[in-house]
C-alpha positions as CSV (number, residue, x, y, z in Angstrom):
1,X,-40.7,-45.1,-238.6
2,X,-41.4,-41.5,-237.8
3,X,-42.9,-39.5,-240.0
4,X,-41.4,-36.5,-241.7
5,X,-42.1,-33.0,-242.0
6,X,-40.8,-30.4,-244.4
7,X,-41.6,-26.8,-244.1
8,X,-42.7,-25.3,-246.9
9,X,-41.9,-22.0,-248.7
10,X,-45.4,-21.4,-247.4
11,X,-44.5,-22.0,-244.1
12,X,-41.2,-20.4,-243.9
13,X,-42.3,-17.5,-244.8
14,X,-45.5,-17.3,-242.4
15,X,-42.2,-18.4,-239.5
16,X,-40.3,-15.2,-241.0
17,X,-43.4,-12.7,-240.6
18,X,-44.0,-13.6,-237.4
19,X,-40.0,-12.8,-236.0
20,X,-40.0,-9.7,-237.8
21,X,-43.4,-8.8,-236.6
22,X,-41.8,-9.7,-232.6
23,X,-39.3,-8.0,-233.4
24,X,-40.8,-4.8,-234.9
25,X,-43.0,-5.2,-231.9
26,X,-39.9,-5.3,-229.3
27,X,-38.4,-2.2,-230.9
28,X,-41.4,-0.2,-231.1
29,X,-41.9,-1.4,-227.2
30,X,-38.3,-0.3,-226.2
31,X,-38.5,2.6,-228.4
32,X,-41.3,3.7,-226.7
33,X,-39.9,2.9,-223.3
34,X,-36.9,5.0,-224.5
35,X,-38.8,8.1,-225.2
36,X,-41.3,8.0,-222.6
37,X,-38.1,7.7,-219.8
38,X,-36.3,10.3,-222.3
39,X,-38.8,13.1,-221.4
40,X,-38.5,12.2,-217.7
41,X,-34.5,12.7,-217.8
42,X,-33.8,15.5,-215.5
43,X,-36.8,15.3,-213.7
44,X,-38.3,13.4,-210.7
45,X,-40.3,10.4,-211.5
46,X,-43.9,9.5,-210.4
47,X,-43.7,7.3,-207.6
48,X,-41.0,9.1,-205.9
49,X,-42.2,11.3,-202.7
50,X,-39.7,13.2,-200.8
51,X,-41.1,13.3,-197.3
52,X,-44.9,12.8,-198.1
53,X,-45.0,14.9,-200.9
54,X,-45.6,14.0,-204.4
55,X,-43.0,15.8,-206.6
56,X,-43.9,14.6,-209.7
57,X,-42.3,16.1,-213.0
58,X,-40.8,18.8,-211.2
59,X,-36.9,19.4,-212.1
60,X,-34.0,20.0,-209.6
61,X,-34.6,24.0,-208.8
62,X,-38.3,23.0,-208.7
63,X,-38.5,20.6,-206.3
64,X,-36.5,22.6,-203.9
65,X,-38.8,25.5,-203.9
66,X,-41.4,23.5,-203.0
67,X,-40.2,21.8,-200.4
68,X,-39.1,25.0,-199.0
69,X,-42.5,26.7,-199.8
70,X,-44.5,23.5,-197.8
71,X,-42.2,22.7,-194.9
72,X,-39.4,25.3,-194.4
73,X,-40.9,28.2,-194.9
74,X,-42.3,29.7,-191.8
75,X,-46.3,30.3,-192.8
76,X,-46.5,26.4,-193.7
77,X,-44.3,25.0,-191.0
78,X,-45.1,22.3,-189.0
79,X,-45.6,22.0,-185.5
80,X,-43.8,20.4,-182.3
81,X,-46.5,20.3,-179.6
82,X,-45.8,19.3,-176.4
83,X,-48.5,18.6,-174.0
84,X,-49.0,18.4,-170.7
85,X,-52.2,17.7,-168.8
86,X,-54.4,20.7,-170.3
87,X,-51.9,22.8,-171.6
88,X,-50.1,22.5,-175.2
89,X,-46.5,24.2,-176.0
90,X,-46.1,24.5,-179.2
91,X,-43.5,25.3,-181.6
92,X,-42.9,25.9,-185.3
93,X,-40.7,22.8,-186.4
94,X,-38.6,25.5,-188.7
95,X,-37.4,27.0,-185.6
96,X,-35.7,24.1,-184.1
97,X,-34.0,23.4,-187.9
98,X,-30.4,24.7,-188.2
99,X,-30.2,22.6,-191.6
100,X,-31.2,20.4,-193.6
101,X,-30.0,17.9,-196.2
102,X,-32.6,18.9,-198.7
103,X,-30.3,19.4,-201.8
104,X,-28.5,16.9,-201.3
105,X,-31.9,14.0,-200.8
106,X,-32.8,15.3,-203.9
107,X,-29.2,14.4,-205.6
108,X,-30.1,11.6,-204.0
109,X,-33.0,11.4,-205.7
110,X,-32.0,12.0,-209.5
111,X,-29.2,9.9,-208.9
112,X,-31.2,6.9,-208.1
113,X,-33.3,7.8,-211.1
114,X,-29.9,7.3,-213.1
115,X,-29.2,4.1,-211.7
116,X,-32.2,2.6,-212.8
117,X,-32.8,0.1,-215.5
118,X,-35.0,1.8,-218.1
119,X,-37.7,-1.5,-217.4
120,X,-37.5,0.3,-213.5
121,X,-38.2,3.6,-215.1
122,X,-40.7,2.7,-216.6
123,X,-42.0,0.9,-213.7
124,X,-42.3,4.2,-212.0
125,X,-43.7,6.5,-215.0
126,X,-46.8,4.1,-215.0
127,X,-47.1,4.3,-211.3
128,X,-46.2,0.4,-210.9
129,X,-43.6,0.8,-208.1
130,X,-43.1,3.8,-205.8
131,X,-39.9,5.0,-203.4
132,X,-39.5,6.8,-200.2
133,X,-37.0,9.4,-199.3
134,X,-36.6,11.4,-196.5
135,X,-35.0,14.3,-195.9
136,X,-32.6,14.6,-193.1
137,X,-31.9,17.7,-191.3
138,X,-29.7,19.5,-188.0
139,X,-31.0,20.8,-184.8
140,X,-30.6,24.0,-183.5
141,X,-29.8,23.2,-180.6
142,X,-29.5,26.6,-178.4
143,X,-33.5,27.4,-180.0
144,X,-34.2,23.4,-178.6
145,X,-32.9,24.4,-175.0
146,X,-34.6,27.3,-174.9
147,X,-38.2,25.9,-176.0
148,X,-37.4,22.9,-173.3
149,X,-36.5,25.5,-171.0
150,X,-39.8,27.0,-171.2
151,X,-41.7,24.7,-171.2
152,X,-40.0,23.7,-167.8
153,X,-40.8,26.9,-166.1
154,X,-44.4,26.0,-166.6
155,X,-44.4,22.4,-165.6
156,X,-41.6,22.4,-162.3
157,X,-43.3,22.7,-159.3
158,X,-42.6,22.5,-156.2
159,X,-44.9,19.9,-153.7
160,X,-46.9,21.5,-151.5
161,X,-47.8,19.9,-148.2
162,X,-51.0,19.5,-146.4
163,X,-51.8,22.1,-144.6
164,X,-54.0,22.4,-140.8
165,X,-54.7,25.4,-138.9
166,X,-57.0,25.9,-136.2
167,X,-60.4,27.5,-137.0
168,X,-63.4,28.6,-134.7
169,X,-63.2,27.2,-131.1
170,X,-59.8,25.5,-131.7
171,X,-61.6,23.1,-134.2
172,X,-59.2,21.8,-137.3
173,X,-59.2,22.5,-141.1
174,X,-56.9,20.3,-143.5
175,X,-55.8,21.6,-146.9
176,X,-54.8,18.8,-149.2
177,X,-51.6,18.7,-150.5
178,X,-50.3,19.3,-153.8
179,X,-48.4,17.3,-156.7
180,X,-45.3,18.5,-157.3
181,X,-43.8,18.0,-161.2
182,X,-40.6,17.9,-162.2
183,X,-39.8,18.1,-166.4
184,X,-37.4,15.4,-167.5
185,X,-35.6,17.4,-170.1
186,X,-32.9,15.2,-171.1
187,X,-35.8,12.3,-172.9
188,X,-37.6,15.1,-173.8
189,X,-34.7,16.5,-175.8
190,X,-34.0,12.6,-177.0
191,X,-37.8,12.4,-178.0
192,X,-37.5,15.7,-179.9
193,X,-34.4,15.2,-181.6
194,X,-35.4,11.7,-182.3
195,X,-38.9,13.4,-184.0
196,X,-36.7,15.7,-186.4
197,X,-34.6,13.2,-187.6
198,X,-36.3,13.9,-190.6
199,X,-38.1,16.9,-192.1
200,X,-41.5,16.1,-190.6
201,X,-44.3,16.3,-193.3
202,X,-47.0,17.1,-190.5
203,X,-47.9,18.4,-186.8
204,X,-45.8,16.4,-184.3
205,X,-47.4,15.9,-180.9
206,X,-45.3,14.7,-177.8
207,X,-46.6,13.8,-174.2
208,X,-44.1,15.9,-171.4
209,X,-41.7,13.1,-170.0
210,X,-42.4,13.9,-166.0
211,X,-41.7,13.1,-162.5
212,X,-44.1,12.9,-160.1
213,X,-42.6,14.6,-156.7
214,X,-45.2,13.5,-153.5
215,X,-45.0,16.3,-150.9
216,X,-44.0,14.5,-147.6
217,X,-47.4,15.7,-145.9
218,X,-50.4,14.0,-147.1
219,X,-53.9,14.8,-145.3
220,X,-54.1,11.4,-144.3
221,X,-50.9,12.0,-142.2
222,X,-52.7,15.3,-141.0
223,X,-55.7,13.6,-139.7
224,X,-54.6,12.2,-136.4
225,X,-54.6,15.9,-135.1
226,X,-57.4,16.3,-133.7
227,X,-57.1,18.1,-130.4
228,X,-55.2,20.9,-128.1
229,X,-52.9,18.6,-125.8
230,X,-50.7,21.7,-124.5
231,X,-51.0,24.8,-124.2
232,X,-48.6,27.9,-122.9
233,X,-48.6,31.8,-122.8
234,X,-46.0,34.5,-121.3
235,X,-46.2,38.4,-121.2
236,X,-44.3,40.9,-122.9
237,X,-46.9,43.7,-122.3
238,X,-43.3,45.9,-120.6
239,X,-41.4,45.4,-124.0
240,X,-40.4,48.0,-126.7
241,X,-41.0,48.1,-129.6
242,X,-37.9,46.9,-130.8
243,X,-38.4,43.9,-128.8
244,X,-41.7,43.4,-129.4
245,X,-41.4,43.3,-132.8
246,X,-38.4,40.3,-132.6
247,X,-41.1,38.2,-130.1
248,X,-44.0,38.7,-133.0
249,X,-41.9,37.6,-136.3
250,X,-40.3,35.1,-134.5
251,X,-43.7,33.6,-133.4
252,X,-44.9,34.4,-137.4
253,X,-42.2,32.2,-138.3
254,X,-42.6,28.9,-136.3
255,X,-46.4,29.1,-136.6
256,X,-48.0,26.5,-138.7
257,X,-45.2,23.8,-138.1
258,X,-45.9,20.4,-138.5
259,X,-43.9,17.8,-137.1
260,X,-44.3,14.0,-137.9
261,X,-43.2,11.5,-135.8
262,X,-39.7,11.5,-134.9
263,X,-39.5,14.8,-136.9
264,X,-36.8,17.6,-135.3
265,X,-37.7,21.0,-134.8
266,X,-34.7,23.2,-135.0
267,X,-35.5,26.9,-133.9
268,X,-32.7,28.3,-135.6
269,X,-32.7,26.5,-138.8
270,X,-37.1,27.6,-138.9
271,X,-36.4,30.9,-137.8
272,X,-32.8,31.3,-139.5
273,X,-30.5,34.1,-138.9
274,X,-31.2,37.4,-137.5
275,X,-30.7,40.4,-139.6
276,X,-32.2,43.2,-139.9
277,X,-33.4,42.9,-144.2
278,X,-35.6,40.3,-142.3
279,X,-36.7,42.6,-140.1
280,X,-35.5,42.0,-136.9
281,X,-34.4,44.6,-134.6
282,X,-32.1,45.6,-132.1
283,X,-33.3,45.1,-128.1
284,X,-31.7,44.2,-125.2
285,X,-29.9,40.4,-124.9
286,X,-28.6,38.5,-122.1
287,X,-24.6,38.0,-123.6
288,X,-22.7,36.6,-120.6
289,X,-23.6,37.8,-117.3
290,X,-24.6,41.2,-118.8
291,X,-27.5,43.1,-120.7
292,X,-26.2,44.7,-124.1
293,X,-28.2,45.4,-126.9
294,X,-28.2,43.2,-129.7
295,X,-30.3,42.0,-133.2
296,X,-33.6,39.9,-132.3
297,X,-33.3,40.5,-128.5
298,X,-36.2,39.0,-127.3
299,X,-36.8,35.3,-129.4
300,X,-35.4,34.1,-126.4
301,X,-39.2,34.5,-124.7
302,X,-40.5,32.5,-128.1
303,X,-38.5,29.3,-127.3
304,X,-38.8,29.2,-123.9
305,X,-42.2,30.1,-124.3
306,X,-42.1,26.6,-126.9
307,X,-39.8,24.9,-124.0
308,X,-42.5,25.3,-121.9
309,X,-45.4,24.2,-124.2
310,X,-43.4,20.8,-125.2
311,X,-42.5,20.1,-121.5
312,X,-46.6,19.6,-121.2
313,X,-47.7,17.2,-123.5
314,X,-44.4,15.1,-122.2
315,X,-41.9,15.8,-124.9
316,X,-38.2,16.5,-123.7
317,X,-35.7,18.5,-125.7
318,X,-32.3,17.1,-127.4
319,X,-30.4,20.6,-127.3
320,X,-31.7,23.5,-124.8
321,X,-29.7,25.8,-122.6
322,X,-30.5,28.2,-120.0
323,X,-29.8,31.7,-120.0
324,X,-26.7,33.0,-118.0
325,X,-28.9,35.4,-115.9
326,X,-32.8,34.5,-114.8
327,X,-35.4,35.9,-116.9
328,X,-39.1,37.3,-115.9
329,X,-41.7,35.9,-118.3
330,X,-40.7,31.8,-116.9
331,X,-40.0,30.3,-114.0
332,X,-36.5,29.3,-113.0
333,X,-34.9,26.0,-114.8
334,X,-37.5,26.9,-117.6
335,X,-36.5,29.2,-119.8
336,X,-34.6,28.5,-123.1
337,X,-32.1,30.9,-125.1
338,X,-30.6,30.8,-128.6
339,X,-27.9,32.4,-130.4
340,X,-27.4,32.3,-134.1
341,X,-25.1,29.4,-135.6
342,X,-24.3,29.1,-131.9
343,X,-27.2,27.9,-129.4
344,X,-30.3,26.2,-130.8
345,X,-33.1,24.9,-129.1
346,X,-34.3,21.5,-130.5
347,X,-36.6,18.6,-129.9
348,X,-37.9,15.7,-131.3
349,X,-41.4,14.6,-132.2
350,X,-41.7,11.4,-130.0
351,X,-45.6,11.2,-129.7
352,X,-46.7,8.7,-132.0
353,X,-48.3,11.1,-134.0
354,X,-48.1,14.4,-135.6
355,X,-48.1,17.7,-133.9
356,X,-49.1,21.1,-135.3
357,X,-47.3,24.0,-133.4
358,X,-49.6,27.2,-133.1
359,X,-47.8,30.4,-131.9
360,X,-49.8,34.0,-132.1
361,X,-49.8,37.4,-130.3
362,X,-52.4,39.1,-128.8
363,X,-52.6,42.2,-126.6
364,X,-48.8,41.4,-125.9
365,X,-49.0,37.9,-124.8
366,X,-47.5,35.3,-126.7
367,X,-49.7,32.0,-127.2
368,X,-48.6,28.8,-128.1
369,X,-50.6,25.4,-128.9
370,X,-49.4,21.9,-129.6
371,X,-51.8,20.0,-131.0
372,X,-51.9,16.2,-132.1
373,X,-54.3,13.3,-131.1
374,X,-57.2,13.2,-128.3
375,X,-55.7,9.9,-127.2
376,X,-53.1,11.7,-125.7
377,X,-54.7,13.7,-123.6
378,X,-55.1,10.9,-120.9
379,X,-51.7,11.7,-119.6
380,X,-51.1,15.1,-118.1
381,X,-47.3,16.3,-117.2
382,X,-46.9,18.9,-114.2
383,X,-43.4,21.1,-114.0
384,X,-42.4,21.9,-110.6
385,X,-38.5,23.5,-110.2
386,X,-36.4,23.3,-107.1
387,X,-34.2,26.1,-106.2
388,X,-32.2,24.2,-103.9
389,X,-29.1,27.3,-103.8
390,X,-29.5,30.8,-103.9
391,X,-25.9,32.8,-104.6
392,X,-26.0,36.3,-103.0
393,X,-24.8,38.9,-104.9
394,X,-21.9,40.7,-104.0
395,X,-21.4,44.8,-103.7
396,X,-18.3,46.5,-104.6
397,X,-17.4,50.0,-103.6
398,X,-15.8,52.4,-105.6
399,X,-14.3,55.5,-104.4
400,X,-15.2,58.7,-106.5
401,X,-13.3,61.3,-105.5
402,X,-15.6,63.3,-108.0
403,X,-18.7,62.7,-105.4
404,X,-19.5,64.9,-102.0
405,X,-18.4,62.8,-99.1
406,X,-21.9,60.6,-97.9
407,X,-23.2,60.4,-102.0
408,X,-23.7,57.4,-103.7
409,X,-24.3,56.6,-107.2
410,X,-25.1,52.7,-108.1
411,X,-23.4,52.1,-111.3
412,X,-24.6,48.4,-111.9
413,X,-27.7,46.5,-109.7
414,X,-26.8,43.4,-109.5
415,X,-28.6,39.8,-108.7
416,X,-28.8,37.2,-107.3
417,X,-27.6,33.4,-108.6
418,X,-29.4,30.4,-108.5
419,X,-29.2,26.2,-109.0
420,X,-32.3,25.4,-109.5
421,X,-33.8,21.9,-110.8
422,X,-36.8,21.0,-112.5
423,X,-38.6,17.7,-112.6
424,X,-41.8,16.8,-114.5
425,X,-44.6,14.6,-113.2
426,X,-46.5,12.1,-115.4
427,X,-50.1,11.2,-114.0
428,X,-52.7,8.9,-116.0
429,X,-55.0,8.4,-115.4
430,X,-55.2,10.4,-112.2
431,X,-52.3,8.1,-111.3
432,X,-48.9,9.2,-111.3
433,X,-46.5,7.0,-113.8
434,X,-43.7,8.7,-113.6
435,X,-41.4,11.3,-112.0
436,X,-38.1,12.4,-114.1
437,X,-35.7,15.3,-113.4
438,X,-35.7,17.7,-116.6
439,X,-32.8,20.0,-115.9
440,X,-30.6,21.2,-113.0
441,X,-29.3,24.6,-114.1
442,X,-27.3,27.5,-112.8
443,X,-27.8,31.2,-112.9
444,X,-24.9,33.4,-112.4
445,X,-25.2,35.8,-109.3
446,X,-23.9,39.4,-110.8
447,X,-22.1,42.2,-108.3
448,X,-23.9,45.7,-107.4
449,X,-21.4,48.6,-108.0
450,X,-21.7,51.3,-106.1
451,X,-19.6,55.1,-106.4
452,X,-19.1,56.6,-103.2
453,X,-18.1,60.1,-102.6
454,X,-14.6,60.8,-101.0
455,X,-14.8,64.7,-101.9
């Protein structure tokens, strides 16, 4: 049999004491829960940092103006940095902020206060929890384009090539080439943008998103040239000035070109049009089968002065014409003429290696090198041309009844046609390898008019 117990008066009273004293203490807990949150009503609670700032006790109004005292206003903004290699663009993040959300985060922010159960607020008040907000905000966009876009005018640039040019004695000199950089401002924009999302609490730095552009000329392609393999000059000591002038810009312009293997050299898309804001002047042409005077007369003796230079290290042309009438600085069957968007003169690179064209003026004769590697210089080409017609020009009389009877006046002196070939002769050696006819061209004959006198 169990035993019994009975509680005594004693007893029940002791039980009694100690629920009223639990409850007393409960009450006077929650009480004091209730007027510690009361004082916080209205305010934001420890624990809560908008951005990473600790806003602590401050009310609504409050709150805002400090916000917009740390990270708005424009003597504590932020920075964006952007950086690329040594240099640093920087911008003050308040600039690139059209908006931002900042009274409404901080609704956001009493009304999670509200929502809380008063155990959570008191959680917070004694800095046993904590909560996060941020504070969302709108880009200016037209202020983010034109940072980007400034920062792109420093960093775009162009590759530059390796350069050679001929030093003392013909000897070589490479310049390295140059990185070119092109800004990717589209990820930059994203990486920005994507940065701002929220107000940012402190500097912000960004690596430049760029392209790497490799100039197609690298000194290692330039160091294969290594030696003259061709050389040719013509005269123009009987030009004026006008014509003189054409030969030397011309020359100017074509000077330094490098060609790598299978490379084209286009004369007129190098030299480009003739005008005279590029300071080419007017001298006498060759337009037909007569003389007139036109802009850049006179290039013509620059690419056949080229023509001549390529036929001897054993390169032949993919587009050359003759003139219509012969010319005095080459030989028959050698010359070469252009006209703008009309005639060019072009040839490909088919050495093996890279070239280098030279072209300079001195004392009025026009000089131009080809240089590229020693190896080639086993082979040497010789140009012969066979005039195998001549076409006698004809004279036509014209009566002038203006003229005493037995005068003559020649009105036009005319000349003499020609077909002519030329051939090219490869030795090696000493040995000759090959034999190949170049060209066979024809020069119009032109009459001789004469005014006699029937007075």
């Amino acid at each position: 049999m169990k035993p019994s117990y009975k509680i005594t008066s004693q007893g029940k009273l002791f039980i009694l004491g100690l629920v009223m004293c639990s409850i007393g203490t409960l009450c006077g807990f929650g009480y004091r829960i209730y007027t510690e949150n009361k004082k916080w009503d209205s305010l934001i609670y420890p624990g809560i940092n908008i951005g990473n700032m600790n806003l602590e006790g401050l009310s609504r109004t409050d709150a805002l103006h400090k916000i917009n005292t740390k990270y708005i206003n424009s003597s504590n903004s932020t920075n964006i940095n952007i950086k690329f290699k040594d240099k640093i663009f920087t911008i003050e993040s308040y600039k690139l902020i059209k908006d931002t959300s900042l009274s409404s985060t901080i609704d956001q922010v009493l009304a999670y206060e509200d929502n809380l159960s008063p155990l959570e607020k008191h959680r917070l008040i004694s800095n046993q929890d904590n909560h996060k907000f941020q504070i969302p905000v709108t880009i200016n966009e037209d202020m983010l384009l034109s940072f980007i876009n400034g920062i792109e005018s420093h960093i775009d640039t162009a590759p530059q090539n390796a350069k050679i040019r001929p030093v003392v004695e013909r000897k070589l000199q490479i310049e390295n080439e140059v990185q070119g950089y092109t800004l990717n401002k589209e990820e930059l924009k994203k990486v920005i943008t994507k940065s701002l999302s929220y107000l940012p609490a402190e500097d912000v730095t960004i690596s430049a998103p760029v392209k790497l552009t490799k100039p197609s000329i690298s000194s290692e392609n330039l160091s294969a040239i290594n030696a003259s393999i061709s050389s040719f000059s013509t005269d123009y000591s009987t030009s004026s000035f006008e014509r003189a002038t054409n030969i030397e810009l011309a020359a100017k312009l074509i000077n330094g070109r490098i060609l790598l293997p299978n490379d084209i050299f286009s004369f007129n898309e190098i030299v480009g049009d003739r005008t005279n804001e590029r300071g080419f002047m007017d001298a006498p042409i060759i337009v037909g089968n007569k003389v007139e005077s036109g802009l850049g007369g006179g290039i013509c003796q620059v690419t056949s002065t080229l023509y001549n230079a390529i036929l001897n290290c054993g390169i032949t042309p993919i587009e050359r014409q003759n003139h219509n009438l012969p010319v005095s600085y080459v030989a028959l069957g050698t010359d070469a003429t252009v006209v703008w968007n009309s005639i060019d003169f072009k040839f490909k690179n088919t050495l093996g290696y890279p070239l280098l064209i030279e072209a300079n003026t001195t004392n009025r004769t026009l000089y131009i090198n080809i240089y590229s590697n020693s190896s080639l210089l086993n082979k040497k080409y010789v140009i012969k041309n066979d005039v195998y017609e001549r076409i006698p020009s004809t004279t036509e009389l014209i009566n002038d009844p203006s003229l005493q009877t037995g005068k003559q006046y020649t009105i036009n002196q005319g000349s003499d046609g020609y077909r002519v070939r030329v051939f090219r002769y490869t030795y090696e050696n000493g040995t000759l390898i090959n034999t190949e006819t170049l060209s066979s061209d024809y020069y119009s004959p032109t009459q001789t008019k004469i005014r006699v006198g029937n007075k």
